[in-house]
C-alpha positions in Angstrom: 154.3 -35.5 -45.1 153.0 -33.1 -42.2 150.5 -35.8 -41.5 153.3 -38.2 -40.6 155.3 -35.5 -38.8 152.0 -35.4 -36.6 150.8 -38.4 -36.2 153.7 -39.6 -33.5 152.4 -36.6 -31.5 148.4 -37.6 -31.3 149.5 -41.1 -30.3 151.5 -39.8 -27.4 148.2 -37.2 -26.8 145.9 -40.3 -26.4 148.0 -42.2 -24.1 148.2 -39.5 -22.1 144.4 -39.3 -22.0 144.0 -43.2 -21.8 145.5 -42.6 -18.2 141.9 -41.1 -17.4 139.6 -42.7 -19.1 136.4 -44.6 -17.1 133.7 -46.9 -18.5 130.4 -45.5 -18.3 129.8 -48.1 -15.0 132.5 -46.5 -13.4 131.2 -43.1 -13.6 128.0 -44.1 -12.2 129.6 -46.2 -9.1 131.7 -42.9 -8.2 128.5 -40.6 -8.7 126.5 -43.4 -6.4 129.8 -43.3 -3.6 129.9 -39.8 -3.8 125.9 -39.8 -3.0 125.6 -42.2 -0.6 128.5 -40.5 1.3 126.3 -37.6 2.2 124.3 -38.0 5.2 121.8 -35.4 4.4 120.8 -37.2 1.0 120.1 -40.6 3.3 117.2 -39.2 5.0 115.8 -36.3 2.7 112.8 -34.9 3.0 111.5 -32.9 -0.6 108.8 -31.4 -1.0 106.8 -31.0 -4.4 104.6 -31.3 -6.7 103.4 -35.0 -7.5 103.2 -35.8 -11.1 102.3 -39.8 -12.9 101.7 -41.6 -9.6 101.2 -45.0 -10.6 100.9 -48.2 -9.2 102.9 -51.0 -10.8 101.3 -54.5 -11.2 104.1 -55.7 -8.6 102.9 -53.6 -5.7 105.6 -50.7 -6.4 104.8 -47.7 -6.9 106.3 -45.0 -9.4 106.2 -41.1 -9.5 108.0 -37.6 -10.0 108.4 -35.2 -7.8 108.1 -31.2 -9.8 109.6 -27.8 -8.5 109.9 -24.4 -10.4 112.7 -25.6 -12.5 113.3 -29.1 -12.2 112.2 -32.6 -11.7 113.4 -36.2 -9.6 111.8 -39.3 -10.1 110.9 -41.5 -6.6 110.1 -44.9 -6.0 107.9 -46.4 -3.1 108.6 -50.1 -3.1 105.7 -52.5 -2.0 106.5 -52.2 1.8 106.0 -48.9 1.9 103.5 -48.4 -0.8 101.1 -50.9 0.9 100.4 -48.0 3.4 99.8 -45.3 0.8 96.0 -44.4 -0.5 95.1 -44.3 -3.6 94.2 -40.8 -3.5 97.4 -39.2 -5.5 96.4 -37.4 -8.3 99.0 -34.8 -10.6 99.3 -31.7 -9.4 98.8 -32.7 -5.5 101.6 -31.1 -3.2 102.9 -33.9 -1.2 106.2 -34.4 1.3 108.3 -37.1 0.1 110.5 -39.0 2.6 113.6 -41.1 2.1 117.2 -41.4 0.4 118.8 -40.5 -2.3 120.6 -42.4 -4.7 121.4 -43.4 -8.3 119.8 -45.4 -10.9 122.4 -46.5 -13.3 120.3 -48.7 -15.5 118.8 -45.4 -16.8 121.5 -43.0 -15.9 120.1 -40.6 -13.6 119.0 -40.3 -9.5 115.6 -40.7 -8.1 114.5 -40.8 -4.4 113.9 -44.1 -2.7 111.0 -43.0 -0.9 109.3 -44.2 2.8 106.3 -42.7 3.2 104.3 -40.5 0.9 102.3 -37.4 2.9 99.9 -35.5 1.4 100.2 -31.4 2.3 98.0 -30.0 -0.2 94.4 -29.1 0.7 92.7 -31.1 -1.4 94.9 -33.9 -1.6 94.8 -33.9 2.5 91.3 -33.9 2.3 90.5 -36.7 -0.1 93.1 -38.7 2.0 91.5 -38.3 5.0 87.8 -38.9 3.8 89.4 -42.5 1.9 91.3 -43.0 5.3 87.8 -42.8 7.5 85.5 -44.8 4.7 87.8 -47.7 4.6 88.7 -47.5 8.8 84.5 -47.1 9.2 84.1 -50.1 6.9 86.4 -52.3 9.2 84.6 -51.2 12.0 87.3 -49.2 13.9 84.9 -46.7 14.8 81.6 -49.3 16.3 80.4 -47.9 19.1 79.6 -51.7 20.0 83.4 -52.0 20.2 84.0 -49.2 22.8 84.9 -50.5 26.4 84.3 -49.2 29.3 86.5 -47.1 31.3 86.8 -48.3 35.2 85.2 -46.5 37.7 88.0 -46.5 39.7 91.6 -46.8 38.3 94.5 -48.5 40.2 97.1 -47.8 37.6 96.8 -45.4 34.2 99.5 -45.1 31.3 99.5 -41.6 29.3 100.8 -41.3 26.7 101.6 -37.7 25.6 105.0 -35.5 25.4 107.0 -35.1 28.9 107.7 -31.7 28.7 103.7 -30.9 27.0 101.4 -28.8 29.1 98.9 -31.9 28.4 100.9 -33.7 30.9 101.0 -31.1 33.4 97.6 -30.7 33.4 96.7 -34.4 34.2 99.2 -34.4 37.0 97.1 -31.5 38.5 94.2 -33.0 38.4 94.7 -36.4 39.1 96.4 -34.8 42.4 93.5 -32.9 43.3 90.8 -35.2 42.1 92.0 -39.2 42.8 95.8 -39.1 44.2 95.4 -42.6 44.6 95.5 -44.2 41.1 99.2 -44.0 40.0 99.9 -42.6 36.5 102.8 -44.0 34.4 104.0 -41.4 31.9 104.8 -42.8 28.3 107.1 -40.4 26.5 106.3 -40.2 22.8 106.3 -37.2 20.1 103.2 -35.9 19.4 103.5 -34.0 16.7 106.1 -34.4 13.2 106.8 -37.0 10.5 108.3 -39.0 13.3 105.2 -39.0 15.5 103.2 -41.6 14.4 105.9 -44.4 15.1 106.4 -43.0 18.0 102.9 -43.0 19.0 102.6 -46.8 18.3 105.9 -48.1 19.4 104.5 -45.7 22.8 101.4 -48.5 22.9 103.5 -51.1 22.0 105.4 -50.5 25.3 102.0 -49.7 26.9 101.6 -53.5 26.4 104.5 -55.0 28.5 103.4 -52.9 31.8 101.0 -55.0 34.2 97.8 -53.8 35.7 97.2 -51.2 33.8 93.5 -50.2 34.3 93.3 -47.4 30.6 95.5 -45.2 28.2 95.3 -41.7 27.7 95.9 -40.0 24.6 96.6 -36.8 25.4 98.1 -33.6 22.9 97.6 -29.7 24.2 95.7 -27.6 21.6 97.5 -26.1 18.4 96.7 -25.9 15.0 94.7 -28.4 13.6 97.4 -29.5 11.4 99.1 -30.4 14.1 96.4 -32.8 14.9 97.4 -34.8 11.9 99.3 -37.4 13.3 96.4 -38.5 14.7 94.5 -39.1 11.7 97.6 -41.2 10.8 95.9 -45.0 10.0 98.9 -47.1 12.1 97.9 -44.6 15.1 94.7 -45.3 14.9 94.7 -49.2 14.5 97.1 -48.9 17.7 94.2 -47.2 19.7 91.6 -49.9 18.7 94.1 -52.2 19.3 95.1 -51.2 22.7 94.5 -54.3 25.3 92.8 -52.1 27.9 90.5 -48.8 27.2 91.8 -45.7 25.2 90.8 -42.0 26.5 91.7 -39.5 24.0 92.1 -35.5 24.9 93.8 -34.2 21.5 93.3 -30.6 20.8 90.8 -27.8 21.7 87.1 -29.0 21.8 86.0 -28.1 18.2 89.3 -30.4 17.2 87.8 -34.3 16.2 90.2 -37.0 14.7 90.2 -40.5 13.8 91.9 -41.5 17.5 89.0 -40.0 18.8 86.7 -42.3 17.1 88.3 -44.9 17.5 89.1 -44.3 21.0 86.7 -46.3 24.1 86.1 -42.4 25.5 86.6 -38.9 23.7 87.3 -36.0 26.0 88.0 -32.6 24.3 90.8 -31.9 26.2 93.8 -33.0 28.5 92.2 -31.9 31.4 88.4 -33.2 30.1 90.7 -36.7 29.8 91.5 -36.7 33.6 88.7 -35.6 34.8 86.3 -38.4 32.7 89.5 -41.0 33.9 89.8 -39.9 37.7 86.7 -39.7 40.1 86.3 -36.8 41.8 88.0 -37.9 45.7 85.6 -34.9 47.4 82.0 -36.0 46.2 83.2 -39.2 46.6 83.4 -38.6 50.1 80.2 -37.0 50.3 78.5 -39.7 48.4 80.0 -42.5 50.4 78.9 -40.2 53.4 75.4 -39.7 52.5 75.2 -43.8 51.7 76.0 -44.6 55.0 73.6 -42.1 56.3 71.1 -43.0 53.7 72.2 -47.3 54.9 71.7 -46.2 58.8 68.2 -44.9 58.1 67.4 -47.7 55.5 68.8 -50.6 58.2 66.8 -48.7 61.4 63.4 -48.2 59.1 63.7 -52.1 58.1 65.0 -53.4 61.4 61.9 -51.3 63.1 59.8 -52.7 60.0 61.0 -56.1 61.2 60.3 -55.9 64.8 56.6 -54.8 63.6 56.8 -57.8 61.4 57.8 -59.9 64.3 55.3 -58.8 66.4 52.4 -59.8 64.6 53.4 -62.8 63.4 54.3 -63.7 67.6 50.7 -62.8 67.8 49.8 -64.8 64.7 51.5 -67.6 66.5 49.7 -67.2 69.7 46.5 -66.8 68.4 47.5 -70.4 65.9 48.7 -72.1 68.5 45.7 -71.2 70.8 43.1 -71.5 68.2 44.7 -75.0 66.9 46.6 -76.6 69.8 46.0 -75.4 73.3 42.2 -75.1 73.2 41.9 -78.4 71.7 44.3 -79.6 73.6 42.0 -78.0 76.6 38.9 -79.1 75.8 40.4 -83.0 75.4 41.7 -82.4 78.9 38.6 -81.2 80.2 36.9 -84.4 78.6 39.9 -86.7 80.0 39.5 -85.1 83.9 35.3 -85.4 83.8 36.0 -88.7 82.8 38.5 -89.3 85.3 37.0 -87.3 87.6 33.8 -89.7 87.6 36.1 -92.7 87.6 37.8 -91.7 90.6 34.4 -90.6 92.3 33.1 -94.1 91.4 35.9 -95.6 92.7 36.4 -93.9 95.8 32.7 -94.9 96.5 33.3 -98.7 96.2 35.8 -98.4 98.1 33.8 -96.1 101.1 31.4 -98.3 100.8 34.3 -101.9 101.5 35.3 -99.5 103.8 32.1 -99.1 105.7 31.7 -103.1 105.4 35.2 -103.6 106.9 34.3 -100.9 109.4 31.4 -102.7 110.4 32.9 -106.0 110.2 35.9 -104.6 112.5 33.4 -103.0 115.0 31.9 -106.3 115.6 34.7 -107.7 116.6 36.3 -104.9 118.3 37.7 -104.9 121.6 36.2 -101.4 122.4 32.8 -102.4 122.1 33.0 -105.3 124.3 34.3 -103.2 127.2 31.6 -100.5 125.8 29.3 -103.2 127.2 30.6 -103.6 130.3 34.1 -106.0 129.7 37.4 -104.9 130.3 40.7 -105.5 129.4 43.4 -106.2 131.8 47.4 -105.3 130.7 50.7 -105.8 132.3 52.9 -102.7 133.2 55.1 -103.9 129.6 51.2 -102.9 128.2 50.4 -106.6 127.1 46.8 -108.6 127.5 46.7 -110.6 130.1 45.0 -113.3 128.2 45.5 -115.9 131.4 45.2 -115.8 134.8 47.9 -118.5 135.2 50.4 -115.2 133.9 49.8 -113.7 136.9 51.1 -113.8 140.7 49.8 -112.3 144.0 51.2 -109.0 144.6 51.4 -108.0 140.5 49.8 -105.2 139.5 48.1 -105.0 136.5 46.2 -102.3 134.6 42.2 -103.1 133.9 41.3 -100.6 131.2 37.2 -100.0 130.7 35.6 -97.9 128.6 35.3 -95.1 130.5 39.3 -95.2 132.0 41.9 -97.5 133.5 42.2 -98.8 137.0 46.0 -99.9 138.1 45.3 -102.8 140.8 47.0 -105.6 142.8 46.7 -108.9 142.3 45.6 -110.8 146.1 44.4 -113.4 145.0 44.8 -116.1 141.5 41.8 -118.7 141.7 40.5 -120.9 138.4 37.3 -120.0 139.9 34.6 -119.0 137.3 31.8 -119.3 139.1 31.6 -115.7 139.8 32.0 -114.3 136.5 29.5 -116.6 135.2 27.0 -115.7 138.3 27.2 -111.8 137.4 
């Protein structure tokens, strides 16, 4: 009977422990709440060892993470496992990126991952090498593509870290070397997991400011794993993508990434950048000087080669004009005035010669030559002929001219006598 004496006991055991009890789905829901409450494990970066990368027929992709002594299992949905190679292999040391949160279905937490980065040597490597054959094969690096850079900028956007010595070095020599192009500086980190967004969102906003004449790309030296970023494939689309030419000065000079061949110009530095972007304002100068000089002694030498030119083609003209106008022209004249010449000599002796007849004609009747033999001619004082002696009256005087002079006289006498003059 001890079992009955016990039993009331368990039952009041179990309902004291039925207070607590929680279906397996509410376990899981407080684990998840308790998870997701954590910032930290909302944006996690792990690193490890990559183990059974695979790529699901869906587009996801599915893989565990290793350390020393454990293990997590990640997921990169299609999204984000569109931008992932397909270089994983086990054993590669890779950063993972993402949150953290539970998987009831199968009881246990994974990582929901963002982006995948190789850190391991080899794994970097064979990354990098897939990276460049696929960008080559799309033709991000043709040569045909690359633009080229104005001669003289109005207005250049650089992109590069504010407080960098990159930028400082620009400044300097775009001061010294071409003051008058104005530089726009577009903020962006240039180095970290958060540098490649960065980078692109920078070109993005590159894209809304007017006029601008290039880009520069431009990261002091470091390590070369700093120089990563730029081997980044979203990075480097935005450089060929850029709507106005890219100039990239990344690194020291032995550094060479994928921005740089992708990029319309490649300096090896920052300062290489500025000086290939900005002309040099002193040998400008000089050269625009020495044109001008050069343009004086070019515009004299072809003026004088002109006035040369000018002169022998006057004579050219002279000589044409003589040879085809005025010497023709001369000799037809010459022709014209003989001809006229005899013409007017013929003419002018017809006309002597009516002359001579009306001379002779005129001398026969002419008064002169009757008083030459021996008549005269007898006037008034008004100097008319007295053609009658009925005009005149004892006591006039009249005038008898002969051929040898004039007599003034006095009438005495007026008699219609003839007889005398016919006697004589």
């Amino acid at each position: 009977m001890a079992f009955s004496d016990e039993f009331p006991v368990n039952i009041a055991r179990m309902k004291t422990i039925n207070d607590s009890i929680m279906t397996v789905d509410d376990v899981t829901a407080r684990i998840s709440c308790a998870v997701q409450r954590e910032p930290e494990l909302q944006n996690v970066s792990v690193l490890g060892e990559l183990l059974g990368f695979k790529r699901h027929t869906s587009g996801h992709a599915y893989f565990t993470l290793i350390g020393r002594e454990s293990r997590i299992a990640c997921v990169l949905f299609r999204s984000y496992a569109a931008s992932v190679l397909t270089w994983p292999k086990n054993g590669d040391e890779v950063l993972v990126r993402g949150k953290v949160s539970v998987y009831g279905a199968q009881g246990s937490y994974q990582i929901y991952a963002v982006t995948l980065l190789p850190i391991g040597a080899g794994a970097k490597a064979r990354a990098k090498e897939e990276t460049r054959r696929r960008l080559e094969a799309e033709g991000l690096f043709d040569p045909r593509l690359k633009r080229r850079i104005p001669r003289f900028p109005q207005r250049v956007a650089v992109i590069t870290s504010p407080t960098g010595a990159a930028l400082q070095d620009i400044i300097k020599l775009h001061a010294s070397r071409f003051p008058c192009a104005e530089i726009i500086v577009v903020p962006s980190l240039m180095q970290g997991l958060d540098a490649p967004v960065n980078i692109v969102s920078a070109f993005e906003r590159v894209r809304k400011i007017k006029d601008v004449s290039c880009v520069v790309l431009a990261r002091g030296g470091g390590n070369r794993d700093d120089l990563d970023v730029f081997d980044n494939e979203d990075v480097v689309r935005a450089v060929r993508l850029s709507p106005v030419p890219v100039v990239t000065g990344l690194g020291h000079q032995i550094d060479s990434t994928f921005c740089d061949l992708a990029a319309d110009l490649c300096a090896p530095t920052p300062s290489g950048a500025a000086e290939r972007i900005f002309p040099d304002g002193d040998a400008l100068s000089s050269a625009l000087a020495n044109t001008a000089h050069n343009m004086k002694n070019r515009l004299e030498t072809r003026i004088a080669g002109t006035k040369n030119d000018l002169s022998a083609l006057k004579r050219r003209m002279d000589a044409e004009i003589i040879n085809s106008y005025i010497l023709p022209e001369k000799e037809s004249i010459k022709h014209i005035y003989e001809s006229l010449r005899k013409d007017i000599s013929l003419k002018v002796k017809n006309e002597e010669t009516k002359l001579s007849a009306y001379a002779a004609r005129l001398d026969n009747v002419s008064p002169l030559k009757l008083i030459a033999r021996g008549y005269s001619v007898c006037t008034g004082d008004d100097g008319g002929v007295i053609r009658s002696a009925s005009f005149l009256s004892v006591g006039d005087t009249v005038n008898v001219v002969m051929s040898d002079g004039c007599a003034r006289c006095t009438v005495n006498e007026v008699t219609d006598d003839r007889v005398l003059f016919q006697a004589r």
